[in-house]
N, CA, C and O atoms as CSV, one atom per row, in Angstrom:
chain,resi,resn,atom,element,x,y,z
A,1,UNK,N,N,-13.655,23.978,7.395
A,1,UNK,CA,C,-13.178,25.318,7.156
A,1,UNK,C,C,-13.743,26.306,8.160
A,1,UNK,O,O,-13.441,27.497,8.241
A,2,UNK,N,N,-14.667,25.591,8.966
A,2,UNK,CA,C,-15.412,27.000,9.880
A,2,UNK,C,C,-14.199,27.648,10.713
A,2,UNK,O,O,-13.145,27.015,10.638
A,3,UNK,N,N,-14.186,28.921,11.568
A,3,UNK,CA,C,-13.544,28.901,12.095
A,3,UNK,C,C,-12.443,29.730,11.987
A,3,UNK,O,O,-12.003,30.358,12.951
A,4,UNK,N,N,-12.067,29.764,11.102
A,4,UNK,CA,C,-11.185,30.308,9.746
A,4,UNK,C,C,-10.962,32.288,9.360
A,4,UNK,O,O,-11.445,32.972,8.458
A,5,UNK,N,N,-10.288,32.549,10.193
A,5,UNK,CA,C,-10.081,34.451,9.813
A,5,UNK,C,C,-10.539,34.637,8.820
A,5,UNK,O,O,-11.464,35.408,8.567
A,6,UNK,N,N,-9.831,33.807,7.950
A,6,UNK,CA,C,-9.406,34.011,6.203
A,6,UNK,C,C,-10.587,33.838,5.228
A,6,UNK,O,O,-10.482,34.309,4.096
A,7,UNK,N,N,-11.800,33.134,5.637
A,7,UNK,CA,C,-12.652,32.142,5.283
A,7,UNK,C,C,-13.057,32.886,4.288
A,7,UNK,O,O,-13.966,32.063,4.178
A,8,UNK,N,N,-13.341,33.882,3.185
A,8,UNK,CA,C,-13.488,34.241,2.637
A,8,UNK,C,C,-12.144,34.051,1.283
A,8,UNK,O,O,-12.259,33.719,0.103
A,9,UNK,N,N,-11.218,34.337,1.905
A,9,UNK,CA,C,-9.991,34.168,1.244
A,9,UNK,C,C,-10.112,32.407,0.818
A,9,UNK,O,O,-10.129,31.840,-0.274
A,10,UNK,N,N,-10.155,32.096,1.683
A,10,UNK,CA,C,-9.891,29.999,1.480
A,10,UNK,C,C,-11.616,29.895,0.635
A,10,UNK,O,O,-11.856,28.688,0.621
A,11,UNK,N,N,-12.443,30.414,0.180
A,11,UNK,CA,C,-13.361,30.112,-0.327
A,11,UNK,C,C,-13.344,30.128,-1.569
A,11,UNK,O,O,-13.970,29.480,-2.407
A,12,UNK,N,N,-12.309,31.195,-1.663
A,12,UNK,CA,C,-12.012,31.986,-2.939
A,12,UNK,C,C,-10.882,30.694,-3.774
A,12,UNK,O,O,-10.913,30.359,-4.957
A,13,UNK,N,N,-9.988,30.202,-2.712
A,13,UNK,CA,C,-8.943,29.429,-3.745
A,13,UNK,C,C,-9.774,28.214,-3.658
A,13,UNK,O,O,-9.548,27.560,-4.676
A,14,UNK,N,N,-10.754,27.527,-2.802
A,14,UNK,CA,C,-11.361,26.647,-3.172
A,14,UNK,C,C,-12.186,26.632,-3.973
A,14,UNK,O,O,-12.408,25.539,-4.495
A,15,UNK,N,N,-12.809,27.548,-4.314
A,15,UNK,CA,C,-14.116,28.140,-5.841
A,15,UNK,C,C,-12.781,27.865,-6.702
A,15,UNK,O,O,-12.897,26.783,-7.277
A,16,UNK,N,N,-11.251,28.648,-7.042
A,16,UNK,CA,C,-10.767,28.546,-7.667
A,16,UNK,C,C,-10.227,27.050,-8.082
A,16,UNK,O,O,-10.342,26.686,-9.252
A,17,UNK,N,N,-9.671,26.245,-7.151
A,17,UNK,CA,C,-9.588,24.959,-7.796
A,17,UNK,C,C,-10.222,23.884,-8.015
A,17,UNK,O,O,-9.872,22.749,-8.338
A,18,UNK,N,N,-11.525,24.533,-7.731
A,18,UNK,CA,C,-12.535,23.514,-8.114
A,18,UNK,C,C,-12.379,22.607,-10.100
A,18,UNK,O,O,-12.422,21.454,-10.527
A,19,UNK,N,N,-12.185,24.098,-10.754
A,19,UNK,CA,C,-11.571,23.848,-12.158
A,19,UNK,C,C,-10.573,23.090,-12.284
A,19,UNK,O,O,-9.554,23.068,-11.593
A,20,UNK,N,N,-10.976,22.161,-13.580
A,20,UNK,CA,C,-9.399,21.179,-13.553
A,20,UNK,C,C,-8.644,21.593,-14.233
A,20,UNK,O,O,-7.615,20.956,-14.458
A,21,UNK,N,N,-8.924,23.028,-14.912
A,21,UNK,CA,C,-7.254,23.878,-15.509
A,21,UNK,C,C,-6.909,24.691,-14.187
A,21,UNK,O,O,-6.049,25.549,-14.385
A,22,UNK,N,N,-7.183,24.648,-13.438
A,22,UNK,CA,C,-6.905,25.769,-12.627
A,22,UNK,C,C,-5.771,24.483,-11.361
A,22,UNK,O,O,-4.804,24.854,-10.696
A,23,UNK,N,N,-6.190,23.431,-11.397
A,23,UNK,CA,C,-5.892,22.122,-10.267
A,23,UNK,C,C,-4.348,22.098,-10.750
A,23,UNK,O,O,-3.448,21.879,-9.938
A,24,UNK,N,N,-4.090,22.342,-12.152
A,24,UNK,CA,C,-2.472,22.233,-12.317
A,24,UNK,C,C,-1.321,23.314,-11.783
A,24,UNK,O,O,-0.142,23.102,-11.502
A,25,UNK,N,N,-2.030,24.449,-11.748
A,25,UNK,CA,C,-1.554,25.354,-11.710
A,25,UNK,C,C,-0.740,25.026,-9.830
A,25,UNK,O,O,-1.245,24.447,-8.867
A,26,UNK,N,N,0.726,25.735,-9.986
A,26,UNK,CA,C,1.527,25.514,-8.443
A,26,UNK,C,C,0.751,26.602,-7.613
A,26,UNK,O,O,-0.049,27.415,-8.074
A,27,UNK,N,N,1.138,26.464,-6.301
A,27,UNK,CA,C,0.366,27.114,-5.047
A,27,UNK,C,C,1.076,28.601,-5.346
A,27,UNK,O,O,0.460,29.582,-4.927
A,28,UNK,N,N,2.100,28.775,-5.916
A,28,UNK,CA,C,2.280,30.514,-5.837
A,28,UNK,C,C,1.811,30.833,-6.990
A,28,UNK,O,O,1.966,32.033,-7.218
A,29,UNK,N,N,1.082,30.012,-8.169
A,29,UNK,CA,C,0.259,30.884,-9.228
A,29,UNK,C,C,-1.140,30.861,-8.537
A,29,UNK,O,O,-1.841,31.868,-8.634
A,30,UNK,N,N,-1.541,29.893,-7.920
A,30,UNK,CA,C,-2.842,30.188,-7.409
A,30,UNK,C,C,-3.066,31.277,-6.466
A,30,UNK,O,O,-4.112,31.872,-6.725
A,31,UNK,N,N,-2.582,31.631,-5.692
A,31,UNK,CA,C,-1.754,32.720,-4.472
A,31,UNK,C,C,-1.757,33.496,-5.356
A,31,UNK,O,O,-2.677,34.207,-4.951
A,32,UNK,N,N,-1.420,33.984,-6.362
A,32,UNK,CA,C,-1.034,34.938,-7.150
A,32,UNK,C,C,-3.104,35.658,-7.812
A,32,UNK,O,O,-3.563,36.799,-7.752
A,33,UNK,N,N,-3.539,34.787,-8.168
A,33,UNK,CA,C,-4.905,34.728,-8.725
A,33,UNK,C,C,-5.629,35.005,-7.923
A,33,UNK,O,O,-6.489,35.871,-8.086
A,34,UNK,N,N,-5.477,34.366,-6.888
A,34,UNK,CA,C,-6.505,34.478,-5.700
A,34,UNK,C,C,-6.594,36.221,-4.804
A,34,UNK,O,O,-7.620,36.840,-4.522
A,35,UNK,N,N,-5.406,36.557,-4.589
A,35,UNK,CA,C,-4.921,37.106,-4.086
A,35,UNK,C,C,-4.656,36.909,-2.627
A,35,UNK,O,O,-5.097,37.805,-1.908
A,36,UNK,N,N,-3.857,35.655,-1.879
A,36,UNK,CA,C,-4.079,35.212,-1.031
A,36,UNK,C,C,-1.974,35.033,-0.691
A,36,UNK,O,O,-1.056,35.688,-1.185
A,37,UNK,N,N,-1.952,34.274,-0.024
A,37,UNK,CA,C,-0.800,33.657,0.270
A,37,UNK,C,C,-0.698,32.017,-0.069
A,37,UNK,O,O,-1.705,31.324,-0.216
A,38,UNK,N,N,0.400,31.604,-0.151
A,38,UNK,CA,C,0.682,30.511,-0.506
A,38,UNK,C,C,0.334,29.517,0.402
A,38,UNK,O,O,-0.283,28.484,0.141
A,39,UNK,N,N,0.758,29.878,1.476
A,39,UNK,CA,C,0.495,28.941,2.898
A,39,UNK,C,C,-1.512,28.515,2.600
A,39,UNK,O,O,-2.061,27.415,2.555
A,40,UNK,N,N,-2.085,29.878,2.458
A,40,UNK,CA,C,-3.337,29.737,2.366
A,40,UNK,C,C,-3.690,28.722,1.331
A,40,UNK,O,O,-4.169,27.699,1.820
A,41,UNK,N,N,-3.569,28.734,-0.092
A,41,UNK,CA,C,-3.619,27.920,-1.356
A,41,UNK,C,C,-3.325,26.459,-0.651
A,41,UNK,O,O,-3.975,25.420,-0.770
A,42,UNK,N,N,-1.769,26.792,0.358
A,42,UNK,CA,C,-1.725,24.772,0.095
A,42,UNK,C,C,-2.308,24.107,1.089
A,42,UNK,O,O,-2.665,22.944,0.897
A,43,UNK,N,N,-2.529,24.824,2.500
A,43,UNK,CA,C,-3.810,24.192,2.990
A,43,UNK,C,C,-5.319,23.803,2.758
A,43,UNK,O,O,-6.091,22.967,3.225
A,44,UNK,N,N,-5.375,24.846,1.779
A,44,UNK,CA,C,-7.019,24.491,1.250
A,44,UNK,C,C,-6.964,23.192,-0.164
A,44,UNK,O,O,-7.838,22.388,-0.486
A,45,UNK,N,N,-5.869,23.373,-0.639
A,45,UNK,CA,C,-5.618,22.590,-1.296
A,45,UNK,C,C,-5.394,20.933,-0.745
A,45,UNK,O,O,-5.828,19.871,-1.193
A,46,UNK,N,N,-4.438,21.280,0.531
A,46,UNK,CA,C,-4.560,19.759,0.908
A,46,UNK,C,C,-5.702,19.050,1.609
A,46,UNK,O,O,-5.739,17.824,1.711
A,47,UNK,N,N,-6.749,19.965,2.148
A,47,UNK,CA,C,-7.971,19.657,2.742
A,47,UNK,C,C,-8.783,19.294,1.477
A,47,UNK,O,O,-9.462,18.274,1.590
A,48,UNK,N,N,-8.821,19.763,0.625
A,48,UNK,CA,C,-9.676,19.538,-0.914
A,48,UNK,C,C,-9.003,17.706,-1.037
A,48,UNK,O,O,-9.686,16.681,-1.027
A,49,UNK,N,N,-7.483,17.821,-1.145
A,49,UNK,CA,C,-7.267,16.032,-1.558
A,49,UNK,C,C,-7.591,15.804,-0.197
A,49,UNK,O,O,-7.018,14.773,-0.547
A,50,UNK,N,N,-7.759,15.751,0.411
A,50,UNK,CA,C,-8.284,14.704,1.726
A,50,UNK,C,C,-9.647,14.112,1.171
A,50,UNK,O,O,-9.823,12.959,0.777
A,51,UNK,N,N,-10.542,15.103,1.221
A,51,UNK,CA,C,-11.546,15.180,0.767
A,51,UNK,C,C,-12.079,14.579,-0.620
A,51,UNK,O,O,-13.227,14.266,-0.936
A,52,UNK,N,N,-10.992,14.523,-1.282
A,52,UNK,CA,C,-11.110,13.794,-2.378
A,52,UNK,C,C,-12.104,14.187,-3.544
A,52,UNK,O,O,-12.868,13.528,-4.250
A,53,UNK,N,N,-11.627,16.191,-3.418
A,53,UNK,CA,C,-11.890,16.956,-4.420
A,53,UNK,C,C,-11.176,17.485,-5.065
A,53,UNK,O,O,-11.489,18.563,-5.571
A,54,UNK,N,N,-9.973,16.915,-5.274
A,54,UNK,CA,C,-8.890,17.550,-6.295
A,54,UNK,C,C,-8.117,16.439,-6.356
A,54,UNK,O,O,-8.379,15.695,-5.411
A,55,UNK,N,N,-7.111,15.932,-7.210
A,55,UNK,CA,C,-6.211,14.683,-7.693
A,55,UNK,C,C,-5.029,15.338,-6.875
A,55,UNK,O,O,-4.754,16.537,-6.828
A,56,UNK,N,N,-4.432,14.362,-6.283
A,56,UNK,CA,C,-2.781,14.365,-5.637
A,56,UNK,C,C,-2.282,15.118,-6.718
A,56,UNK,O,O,-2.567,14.857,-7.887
A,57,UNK,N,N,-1.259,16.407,-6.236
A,57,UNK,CA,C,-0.386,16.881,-6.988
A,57,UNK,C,C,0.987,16.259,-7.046
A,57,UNK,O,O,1.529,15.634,-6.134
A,58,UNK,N,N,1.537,16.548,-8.396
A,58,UNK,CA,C,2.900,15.697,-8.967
A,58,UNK,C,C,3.639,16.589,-8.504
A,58,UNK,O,O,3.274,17.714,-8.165
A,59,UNK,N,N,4.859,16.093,-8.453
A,59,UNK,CA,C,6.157,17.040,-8.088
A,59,UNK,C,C,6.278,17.747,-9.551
A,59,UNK,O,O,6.628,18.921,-9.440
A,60,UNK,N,N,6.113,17.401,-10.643
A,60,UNK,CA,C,6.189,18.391,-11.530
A,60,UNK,C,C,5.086,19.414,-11.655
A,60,UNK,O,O,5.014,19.996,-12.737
A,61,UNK,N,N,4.378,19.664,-10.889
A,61,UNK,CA,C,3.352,20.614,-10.894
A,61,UNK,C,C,4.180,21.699,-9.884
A,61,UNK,O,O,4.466,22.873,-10.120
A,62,UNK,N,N,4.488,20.815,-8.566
A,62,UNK,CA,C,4.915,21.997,-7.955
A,62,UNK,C,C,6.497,22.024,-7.406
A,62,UNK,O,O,7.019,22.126,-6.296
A,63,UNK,N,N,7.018,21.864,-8.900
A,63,UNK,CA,C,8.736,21.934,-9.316
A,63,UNK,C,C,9.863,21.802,-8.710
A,63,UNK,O,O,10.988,22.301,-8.690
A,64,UNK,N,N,9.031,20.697,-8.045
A,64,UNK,CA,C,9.686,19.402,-7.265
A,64,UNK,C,C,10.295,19.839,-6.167
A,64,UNK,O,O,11.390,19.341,-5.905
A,65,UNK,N,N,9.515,21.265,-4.924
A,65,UNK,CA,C,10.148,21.465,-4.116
A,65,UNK,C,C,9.096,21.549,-2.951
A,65,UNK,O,O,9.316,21.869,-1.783
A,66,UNK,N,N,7.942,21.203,-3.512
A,66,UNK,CA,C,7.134,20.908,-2.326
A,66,UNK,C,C,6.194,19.268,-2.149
A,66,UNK,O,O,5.617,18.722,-3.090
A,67,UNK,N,N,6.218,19.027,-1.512
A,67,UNK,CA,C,6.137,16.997,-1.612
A,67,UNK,C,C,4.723,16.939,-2.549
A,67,UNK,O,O,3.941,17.787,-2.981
A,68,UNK,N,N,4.856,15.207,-2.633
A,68,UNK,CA,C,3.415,14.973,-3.408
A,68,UNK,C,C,2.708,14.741,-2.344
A,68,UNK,O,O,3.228,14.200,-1.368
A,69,UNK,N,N,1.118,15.195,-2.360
A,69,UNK,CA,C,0.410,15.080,-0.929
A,69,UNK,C,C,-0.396,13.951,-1.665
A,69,UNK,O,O,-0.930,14.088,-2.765
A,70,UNK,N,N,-0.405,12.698,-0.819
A,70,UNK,CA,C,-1.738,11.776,-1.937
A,70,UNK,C,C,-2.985,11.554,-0.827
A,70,UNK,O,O,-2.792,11.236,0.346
A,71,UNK,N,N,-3.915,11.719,-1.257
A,71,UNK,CA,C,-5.443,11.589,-0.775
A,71,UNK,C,C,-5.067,11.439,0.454
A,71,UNK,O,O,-4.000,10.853,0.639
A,72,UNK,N,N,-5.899,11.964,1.708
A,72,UNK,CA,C,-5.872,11.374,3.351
A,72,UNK,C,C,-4.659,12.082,3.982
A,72,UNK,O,O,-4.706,12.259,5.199
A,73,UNK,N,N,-3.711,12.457,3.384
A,73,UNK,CA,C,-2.495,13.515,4.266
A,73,UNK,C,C,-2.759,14.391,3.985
A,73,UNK,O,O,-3.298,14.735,2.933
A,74,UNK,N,N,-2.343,15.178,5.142
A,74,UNK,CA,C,-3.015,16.590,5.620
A,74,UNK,C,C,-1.686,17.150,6.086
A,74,UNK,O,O,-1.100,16.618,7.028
A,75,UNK,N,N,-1.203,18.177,5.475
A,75,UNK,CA,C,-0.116,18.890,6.134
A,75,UNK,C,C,-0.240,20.765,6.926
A,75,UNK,O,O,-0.407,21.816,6.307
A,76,UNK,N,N,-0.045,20.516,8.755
A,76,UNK,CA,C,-0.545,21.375,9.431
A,76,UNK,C,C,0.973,22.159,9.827
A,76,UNK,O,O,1.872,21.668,9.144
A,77,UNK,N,N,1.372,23.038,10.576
A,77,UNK,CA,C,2.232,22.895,11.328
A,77,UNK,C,C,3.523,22.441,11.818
A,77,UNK,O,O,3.922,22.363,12.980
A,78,UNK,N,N,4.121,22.147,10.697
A,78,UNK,CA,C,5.531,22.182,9.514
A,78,UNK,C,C,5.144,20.015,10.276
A,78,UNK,O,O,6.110,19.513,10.851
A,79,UNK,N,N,4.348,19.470,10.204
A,79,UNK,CA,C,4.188,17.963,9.939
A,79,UNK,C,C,2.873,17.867,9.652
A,79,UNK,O,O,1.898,18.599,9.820
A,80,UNK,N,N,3.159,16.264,8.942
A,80,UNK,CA,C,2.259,15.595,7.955
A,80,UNK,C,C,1.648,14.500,8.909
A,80,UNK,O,O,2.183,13.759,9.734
A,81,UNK,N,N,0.028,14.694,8.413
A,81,UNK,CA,C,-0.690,13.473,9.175
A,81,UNK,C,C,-1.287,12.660,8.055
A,81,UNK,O,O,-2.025,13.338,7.341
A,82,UNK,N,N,-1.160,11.258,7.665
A,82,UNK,CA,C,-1.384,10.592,7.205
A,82,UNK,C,C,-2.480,10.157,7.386
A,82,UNK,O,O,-3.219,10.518,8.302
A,83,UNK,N,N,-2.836,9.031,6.250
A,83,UNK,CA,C,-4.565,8.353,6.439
A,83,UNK,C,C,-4.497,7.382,7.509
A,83,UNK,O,O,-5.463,7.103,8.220
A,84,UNK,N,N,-2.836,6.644,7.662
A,84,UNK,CA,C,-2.957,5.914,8.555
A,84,UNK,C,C,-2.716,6.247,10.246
A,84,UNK,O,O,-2.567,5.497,11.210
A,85,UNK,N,N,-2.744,7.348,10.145
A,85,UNK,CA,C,-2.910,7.981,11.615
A,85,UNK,C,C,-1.063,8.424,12.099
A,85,UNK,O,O,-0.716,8.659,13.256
A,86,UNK,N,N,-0.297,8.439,11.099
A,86,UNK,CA,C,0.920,8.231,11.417
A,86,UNK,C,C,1.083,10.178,11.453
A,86,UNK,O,O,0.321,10.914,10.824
A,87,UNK,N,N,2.235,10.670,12.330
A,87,UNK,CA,C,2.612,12.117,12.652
A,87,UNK,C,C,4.115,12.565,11.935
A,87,UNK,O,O,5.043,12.482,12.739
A,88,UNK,N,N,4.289,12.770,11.323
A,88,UNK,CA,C,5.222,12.853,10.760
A,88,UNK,C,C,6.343,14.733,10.632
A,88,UNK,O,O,5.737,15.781,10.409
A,89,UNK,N,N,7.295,14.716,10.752
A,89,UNK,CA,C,7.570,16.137,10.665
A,89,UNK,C,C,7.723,16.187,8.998
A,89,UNK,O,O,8.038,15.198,8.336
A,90,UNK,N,N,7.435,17.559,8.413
A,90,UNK,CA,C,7.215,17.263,7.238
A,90,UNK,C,C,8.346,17.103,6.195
A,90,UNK,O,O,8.290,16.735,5.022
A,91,UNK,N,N,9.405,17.495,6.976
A,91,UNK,CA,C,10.709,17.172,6.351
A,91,UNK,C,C,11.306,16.015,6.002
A,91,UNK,O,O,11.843,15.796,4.916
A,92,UNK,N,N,11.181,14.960,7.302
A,92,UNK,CA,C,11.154,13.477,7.168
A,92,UNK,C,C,10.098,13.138,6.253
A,92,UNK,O,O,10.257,12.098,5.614
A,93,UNK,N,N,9.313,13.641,6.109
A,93,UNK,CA,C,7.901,13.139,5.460
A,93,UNK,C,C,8.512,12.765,4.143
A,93,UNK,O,O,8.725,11.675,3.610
A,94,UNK,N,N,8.812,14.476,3.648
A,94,UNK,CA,C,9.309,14.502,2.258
A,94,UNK,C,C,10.617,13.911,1.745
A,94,UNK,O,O,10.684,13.857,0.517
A,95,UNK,N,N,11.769,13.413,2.484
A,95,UNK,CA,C,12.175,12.392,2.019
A,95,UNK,C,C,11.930,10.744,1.992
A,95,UNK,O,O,12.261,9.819,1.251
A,96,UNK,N,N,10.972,10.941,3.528
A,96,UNK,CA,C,10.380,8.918,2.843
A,96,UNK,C,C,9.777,8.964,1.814
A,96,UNK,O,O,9.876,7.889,1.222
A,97,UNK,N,N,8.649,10.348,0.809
A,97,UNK,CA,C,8.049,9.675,-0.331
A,97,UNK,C,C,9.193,10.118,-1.194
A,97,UNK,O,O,8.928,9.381,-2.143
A,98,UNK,N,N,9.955,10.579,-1.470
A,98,UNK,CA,C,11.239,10.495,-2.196
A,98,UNK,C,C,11.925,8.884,-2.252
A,98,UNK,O,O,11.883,8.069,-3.173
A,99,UNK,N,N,12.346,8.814,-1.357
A,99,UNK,CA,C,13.337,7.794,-1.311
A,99,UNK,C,C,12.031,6.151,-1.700
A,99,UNK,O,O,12.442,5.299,-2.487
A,100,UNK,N,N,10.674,5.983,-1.082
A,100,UNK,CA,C,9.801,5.401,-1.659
A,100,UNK,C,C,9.506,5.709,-2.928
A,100,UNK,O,O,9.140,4.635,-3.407
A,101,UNK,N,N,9.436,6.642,-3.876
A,101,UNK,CA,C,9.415,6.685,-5.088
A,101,UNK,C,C,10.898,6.666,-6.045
A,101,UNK,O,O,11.041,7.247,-7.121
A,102,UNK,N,N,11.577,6.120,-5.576
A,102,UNK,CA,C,12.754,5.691,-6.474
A,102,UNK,C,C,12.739,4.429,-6.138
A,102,UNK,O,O,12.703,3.906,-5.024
A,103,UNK,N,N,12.777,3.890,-7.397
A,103,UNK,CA,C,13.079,2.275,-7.162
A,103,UNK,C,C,14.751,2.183,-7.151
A,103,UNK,O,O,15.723,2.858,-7.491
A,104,UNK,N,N,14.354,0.572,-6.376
A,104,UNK,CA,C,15.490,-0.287,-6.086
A,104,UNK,C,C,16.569,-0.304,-7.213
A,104,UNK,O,O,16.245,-0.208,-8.397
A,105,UNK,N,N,17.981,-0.441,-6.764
A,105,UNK,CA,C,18.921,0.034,-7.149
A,105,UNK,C,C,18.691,-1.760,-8.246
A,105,UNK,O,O,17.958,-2.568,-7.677
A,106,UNK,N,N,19.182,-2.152,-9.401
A,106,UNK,CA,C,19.015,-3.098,-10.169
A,106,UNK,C,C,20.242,-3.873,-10.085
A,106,UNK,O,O,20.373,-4.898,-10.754
């Protein structure tokens, strides 16, 4: 986080989701609490699951219009970097774990 304009702001939503009632809550109620921006909430948020201080969020948390991030992806700069080193734009991103989370047609 060094480095950081905001760093006061990103301290604030990371103090805030440290709580696990607060971890459900979507990035524009946290943004909303914090008094921050959203962009701000979901980067600190996705550096927290990297880090493997907050649980992967569900698409029903954040009403299924922003992807599930799971542990080790990091989303910068409208793409996703994975644990396995893979670069992804985040649009493609969000339909491979879509189309990977629907199973096979029966």
């Amino acid at each position: 986080m060094a480095g950081h304009k905001n760093l006061g702001l990103r301290l604030r939503v990371r103090k805030f989701l440290r709580s696990k009632k607060n971890q459900s809550l979507s990035d524009r109620d946290v943004a909303k609490e914090c008094g921050c921006s959203r962009p701000v909430v979901k980067s600190v948020r996705l550096e927290m699951i990297a880090a493997g201080l907050h649980e992967p969020i569900s698409e029903r948390t954040q009403g299924g219009h922003d992807p599930v991030y799971k542990p080790g992806a990091v989303a910068r700069g409208g793409y996703v970097y994975d644990a396995d080193g893979n670069t992804v734009r985040i649009d493609k991103w969000v339909e491979r774990q879509k189309r990977d989370a629907t199973p096979p047609p029966a």
